[in-house]
C-alpha positions as CSV (number, residue, x, y, z in Angstrom):
1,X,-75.0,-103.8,42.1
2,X,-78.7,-103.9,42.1
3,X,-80.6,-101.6,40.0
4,X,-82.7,-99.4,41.7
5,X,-86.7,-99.7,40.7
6,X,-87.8,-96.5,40.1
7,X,-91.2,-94.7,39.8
8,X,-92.4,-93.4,36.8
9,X,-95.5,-91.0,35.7
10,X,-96.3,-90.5,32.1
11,X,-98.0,-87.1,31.3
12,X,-100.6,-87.2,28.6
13,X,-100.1,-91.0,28.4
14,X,-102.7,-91.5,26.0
15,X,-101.7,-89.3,23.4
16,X,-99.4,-90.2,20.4
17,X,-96.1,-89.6,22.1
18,X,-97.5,-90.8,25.2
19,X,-98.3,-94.1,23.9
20,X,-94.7,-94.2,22.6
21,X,-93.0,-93.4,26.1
22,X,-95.1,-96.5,26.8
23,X,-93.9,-98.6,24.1
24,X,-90.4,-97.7,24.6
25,X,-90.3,-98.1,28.1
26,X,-91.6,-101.5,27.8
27,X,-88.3,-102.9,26.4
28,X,-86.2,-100.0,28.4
29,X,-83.8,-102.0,30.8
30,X,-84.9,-99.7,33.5
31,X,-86.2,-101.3,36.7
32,X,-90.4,-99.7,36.8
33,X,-91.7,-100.1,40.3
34,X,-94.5,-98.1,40.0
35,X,-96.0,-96.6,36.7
36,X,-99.1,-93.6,37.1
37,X,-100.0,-92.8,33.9
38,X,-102.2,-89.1,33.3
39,X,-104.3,-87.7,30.7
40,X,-107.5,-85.2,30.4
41,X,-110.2,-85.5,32.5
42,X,-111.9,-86.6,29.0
43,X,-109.3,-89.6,29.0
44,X,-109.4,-90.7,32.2
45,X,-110.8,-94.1,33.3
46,X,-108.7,-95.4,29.9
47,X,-106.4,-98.2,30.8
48,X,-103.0,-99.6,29.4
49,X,-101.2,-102.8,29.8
50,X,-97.7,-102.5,30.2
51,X,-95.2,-105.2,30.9
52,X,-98.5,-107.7,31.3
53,X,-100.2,-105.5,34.5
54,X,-103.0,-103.3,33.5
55,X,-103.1,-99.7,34.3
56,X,-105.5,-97.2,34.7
57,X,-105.6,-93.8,33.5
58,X,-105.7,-90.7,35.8
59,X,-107.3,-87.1,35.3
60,X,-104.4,-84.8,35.9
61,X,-104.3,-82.4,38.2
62,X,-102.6,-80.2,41.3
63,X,-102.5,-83.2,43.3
64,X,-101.0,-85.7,41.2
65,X,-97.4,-86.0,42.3
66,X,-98.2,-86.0,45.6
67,X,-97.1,-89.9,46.0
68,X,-93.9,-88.2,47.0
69,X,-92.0,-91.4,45.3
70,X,-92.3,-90.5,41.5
71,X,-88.3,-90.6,40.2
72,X,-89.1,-89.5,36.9
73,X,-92.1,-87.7,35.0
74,X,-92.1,-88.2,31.5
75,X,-94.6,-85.0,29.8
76,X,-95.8,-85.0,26.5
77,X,-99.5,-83.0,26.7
78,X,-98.4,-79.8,25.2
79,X,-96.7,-76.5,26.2
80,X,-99.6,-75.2,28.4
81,X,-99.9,-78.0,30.2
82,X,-96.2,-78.4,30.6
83,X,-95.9,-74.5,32.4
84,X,-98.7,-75.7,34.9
85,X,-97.5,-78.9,36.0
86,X,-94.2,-79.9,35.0
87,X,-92.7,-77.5,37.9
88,X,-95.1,-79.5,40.8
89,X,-94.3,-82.4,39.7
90,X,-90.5,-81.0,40.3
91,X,-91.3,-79.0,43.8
92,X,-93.1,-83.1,44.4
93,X,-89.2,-84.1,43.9
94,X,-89.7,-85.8,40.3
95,X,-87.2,-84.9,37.3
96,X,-89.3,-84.1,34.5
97,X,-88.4,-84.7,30.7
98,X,-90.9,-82.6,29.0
99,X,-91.5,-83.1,25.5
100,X,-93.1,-79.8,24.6
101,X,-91.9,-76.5,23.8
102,X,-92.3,-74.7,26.9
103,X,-88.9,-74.6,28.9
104,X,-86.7,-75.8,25.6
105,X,-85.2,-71.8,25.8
106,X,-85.1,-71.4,29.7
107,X,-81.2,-70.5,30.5
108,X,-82.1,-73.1,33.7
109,X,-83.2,-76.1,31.8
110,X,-81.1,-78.2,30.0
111,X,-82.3,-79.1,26.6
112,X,-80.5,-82.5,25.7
113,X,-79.8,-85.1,23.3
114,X,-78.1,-87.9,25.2
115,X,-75.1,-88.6,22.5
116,X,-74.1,-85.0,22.2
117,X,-75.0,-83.3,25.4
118,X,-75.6,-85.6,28.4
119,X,-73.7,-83.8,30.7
120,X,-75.7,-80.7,30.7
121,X,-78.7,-82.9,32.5
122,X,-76.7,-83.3,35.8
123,X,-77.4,-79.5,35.9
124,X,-81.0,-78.8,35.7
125,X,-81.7,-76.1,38.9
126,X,-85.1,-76.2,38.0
127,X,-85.4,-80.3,38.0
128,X,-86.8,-79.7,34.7
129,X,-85.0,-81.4,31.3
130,X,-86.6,-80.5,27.9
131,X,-86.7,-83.0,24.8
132,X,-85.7,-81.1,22.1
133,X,-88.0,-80.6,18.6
134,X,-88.0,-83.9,17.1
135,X,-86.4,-82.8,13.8
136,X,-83.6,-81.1,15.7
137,X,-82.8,-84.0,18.1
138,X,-81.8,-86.2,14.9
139,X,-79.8,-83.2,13.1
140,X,-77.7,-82.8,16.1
141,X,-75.9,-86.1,16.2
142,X,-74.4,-85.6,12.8
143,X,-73.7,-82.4,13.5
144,X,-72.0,-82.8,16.8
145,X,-70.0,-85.8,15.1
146,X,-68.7,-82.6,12.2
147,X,-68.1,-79.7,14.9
148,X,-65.9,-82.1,17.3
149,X,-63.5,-82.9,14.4
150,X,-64.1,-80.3,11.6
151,X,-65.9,-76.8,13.6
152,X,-68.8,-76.0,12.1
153,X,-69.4,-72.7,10.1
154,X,-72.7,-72.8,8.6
155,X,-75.8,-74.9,8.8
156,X,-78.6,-74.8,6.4
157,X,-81.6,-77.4,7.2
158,X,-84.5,-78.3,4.9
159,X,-87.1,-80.7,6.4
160,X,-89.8,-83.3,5.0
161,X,-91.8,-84.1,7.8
162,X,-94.3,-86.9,8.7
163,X,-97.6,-86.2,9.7
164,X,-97.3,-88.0,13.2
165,X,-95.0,-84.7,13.9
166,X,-98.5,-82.8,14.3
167,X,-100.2,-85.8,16.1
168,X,-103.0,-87.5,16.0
169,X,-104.8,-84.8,14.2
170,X,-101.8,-84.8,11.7
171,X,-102.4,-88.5,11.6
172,X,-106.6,-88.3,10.9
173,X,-105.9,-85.5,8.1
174,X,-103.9,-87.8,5.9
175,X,-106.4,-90.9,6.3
176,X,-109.1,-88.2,5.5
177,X,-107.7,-86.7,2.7
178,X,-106.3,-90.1,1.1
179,X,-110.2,-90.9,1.1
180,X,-110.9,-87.7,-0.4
181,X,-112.0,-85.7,2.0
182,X,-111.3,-81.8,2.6
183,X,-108.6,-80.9,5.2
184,X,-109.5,-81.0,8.9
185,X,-106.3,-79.4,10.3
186,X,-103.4,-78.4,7.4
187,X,-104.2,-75.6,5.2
188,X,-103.9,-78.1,2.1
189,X,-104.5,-81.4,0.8
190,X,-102.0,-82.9,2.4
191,X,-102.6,-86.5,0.5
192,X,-101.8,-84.1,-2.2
193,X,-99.3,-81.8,-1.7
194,X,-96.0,-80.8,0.4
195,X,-97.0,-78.0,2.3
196,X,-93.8,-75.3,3.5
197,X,-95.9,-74.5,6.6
198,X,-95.5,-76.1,10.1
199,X,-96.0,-74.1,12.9
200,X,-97.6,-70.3,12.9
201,X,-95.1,-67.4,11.0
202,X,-92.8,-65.2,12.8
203,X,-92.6,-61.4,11.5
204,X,-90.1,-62.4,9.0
205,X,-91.3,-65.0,7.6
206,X,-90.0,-67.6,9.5
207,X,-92.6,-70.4,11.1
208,X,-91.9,-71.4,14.7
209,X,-90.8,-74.7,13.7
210,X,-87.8,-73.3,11.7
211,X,-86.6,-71.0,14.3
212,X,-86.9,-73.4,17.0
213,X,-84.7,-75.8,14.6
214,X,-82.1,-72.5,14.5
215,X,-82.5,-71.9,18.4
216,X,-82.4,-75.2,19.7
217,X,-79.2,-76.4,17.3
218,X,-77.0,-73.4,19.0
219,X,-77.9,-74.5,22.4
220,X,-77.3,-77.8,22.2
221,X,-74.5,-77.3,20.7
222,X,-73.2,-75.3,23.0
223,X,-72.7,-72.9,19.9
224,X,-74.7,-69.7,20.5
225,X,-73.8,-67.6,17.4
226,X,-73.7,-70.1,15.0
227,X,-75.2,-69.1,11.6
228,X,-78.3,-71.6,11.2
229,X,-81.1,-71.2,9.0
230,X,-84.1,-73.4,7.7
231,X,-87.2,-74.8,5.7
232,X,-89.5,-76.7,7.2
233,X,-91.9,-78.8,5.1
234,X,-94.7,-81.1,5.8
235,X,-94.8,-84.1,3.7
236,X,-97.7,-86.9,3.2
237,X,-96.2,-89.7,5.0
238,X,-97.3,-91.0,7.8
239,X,-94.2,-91.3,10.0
240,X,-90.2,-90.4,9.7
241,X,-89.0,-87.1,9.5
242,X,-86.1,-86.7,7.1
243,X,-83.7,-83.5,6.8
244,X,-80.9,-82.4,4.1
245,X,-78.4,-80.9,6.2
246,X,-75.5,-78.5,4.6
247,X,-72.9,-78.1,7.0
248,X,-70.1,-75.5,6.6
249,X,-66.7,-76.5,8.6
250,X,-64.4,-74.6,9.8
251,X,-61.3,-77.0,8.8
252,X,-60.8,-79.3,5.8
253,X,-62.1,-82.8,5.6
254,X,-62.0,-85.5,3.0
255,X,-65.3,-87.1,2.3
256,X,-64.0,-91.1,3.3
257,X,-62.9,-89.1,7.1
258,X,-66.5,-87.8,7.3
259,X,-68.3,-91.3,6.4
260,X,-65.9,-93.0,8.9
261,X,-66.9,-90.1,11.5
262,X,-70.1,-90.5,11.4
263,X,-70.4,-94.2,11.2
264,X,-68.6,-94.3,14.7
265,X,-70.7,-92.0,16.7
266,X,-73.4,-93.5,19.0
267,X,-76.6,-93.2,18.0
268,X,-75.7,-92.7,14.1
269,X,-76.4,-95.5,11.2
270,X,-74.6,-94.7,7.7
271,X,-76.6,-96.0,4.9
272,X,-74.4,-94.3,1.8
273,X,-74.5,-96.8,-0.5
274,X,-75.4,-95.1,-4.1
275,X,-74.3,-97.4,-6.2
276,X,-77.2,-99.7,-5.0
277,X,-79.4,-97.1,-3.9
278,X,-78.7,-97.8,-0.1
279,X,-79.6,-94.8,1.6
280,X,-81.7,-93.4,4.7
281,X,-85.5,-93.6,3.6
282,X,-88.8,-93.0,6.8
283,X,-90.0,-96.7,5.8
284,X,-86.8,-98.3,7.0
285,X,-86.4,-95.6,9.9
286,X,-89.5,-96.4,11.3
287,X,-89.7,-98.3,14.7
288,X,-86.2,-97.6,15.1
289,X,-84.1,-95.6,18.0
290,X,-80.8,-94.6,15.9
291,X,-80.4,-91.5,13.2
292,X,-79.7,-92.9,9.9
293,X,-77.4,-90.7,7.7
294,X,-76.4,-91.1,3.8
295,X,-76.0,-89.2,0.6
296,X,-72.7,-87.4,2.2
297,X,-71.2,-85.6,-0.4
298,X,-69.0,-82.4,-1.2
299,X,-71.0,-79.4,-1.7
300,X,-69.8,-78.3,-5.2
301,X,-71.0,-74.5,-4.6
302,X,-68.9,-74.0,-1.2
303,X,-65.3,-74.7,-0.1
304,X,-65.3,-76.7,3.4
305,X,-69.1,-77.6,3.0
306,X,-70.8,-81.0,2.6
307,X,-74.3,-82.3,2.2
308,X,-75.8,-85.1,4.4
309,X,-79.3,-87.4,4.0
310,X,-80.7,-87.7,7.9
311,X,-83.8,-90.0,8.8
312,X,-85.3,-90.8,12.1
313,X,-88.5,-92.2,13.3
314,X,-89.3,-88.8,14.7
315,X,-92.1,-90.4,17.6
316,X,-89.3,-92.9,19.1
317,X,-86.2,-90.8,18.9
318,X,-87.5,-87.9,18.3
319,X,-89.4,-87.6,21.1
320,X,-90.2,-90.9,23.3
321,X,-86.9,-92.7,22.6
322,X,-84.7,-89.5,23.4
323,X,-86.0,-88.8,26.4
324,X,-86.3,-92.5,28.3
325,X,-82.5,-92.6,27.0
326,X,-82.0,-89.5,29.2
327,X,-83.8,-91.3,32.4
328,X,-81.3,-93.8,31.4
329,X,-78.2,-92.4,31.5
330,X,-79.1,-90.6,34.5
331,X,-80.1,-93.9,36.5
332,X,-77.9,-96.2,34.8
333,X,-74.9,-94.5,34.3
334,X,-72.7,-93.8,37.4
């Protein structure tokens, strides 16, 4: 059966993730008729070359997806942006993954990671899908592996995340302050310093990175009063987000079931080799599409509960990579 070629816009293509949906798509075995790529007016007249064609750079605006052909609109330009336009490019018949924040919560919009909940993107009312926060996208696949077997209890994340998470601005900080210069964008020397702060602080002390990790987890999940709590930290490196899970199950397991588990679930790569320090470090994530997992152990404090090592290049899969693998499944799958 022939593959159908499909058309495909890319929102805020110049950006960091934007880029990425580019770089991913490239070697994506989905058929690309047409590609419109859009930015800022202040981006705009930029061009990219993708599968050796060049491409030009559009302003966005209302009239955009009025080629009445786009299949797919891949958005990656922020929240506000995402509220204006993501629901005309769906009304202009496009499905939308949207990479921001904006609709991750919305009872009508599936918020999916294709190797734990692929279904739940055949049923998007709104013809909106949201890519989940990039540090919760590569959580999830362990954890789904746990709860399908096991049940899961109790989670408790801790983060150490890149500076690509915040963007480019993320990006420039750490070049600036490895050359000694004061902070443009964190609130410390980041070149110097883990900082427990991503996002702005909640009433109780929790940032909006934390709580989306808590929120997102249960939906995904399709576990809405799980107990879930979290740290999130940012870490000088420039890329690769890493997170120590502890996951409380509700049945017993034995350490060798868990390891074999999780080495058989798509997506997941076990590195959990102590003995000769093999084990998931951002260097070796980086570039890569799967979530690499190690340092699975007993937790010694908890009956039931274990500790896992996760790492993921946190621009491919967690965020470019996870959502072209949705427009995937969904036109390459029957």
């Amino acid at each position: 059966m022939n593959q159908k070629k499909l058309n495909i816009a890319v929102v805020g293509a110049t950006g960091v993730v934007g880029q990425a949906f580019l770089t991913v798509l490239e070697d994506s075995p989905l058929s690309i008729e047409n590609l419109y790529l859009y930015a800022s007016a202040r981006s705009a007249g930029q061009t990219a070359l993708f599968r050796e064609r060049e491409y030009r750079v559009e302003a966005l605006g209302e009239t955009s997806f009025r080629h009445g052909a786009i299949d797919y609109a891949l958005f990656s330009a922020g929240g506000a942006v995402s509220r204006t336009y993501a629901p005309l490019a769906a009304a202009a018949g496009a499905i939308v993954v949207d990479n921001s924040s904006a609709w991750r919560m919305d009872a009508d919009v599936p918020l999916v990671v294709p190797e734990v909940n692929i279904d739940d993107a055949h049923r998007a009312p709104k013809g909106i899908i949201a890519n989940p926060n990039c540090s919760t996208i590569q959580a999830v696949l362990p954890l789904k592996a746990l709860a399908d077997r096991y049940g899961l209890k109790r989670v408790v994340f801790t983060t150490y995340q890149a500076v690509s998470g915040a963007g480019a601005k993320g990006i420039r900080d750490l070049e600036a302050t490895l050359r000694g210069e004061p902070p443009a964008h964190f609130p410390y020397t980041i070149a110097k310093s883990c900082i427990p702060h991503i996002d702005l602080f909640a009433d109780d002390g929790y940032t909006k990175e934390e709580l989306k990790m808590v929120n997102e987890t249960r939906k995904i999940l399709h576990l809405p009063a799980l107990p879930v709590t979290a740290t999130c930290v940012r870490v000088p490196i420039f890329n690769g987000h890493s997170v120590a899970i502890i996951a409380e199950t509700e049945q017993p397991f034995e350490i060798a079931a868990v390891r074999r588990r999780l080495a058989e679930f798509p997506g997941i790569i076990v590195q959990d080799n102590v003995a000769e320090t093999v084990y998931p470090v951002a260097e070796l994530a980086s570039g890569r599409d799967e979530v690499f997992v190690g340092r699975i152990r007993r937790d010694l404090s908890q009956p039931n509960s274990l500790h896992i090592w996760c790492v993921a290049d946190n621009i491919r899969k967690g965020a470019a990579a996870n959502a072209v693998q949705i427009v995937e499944k969904l036109s390459l799958e029957p």
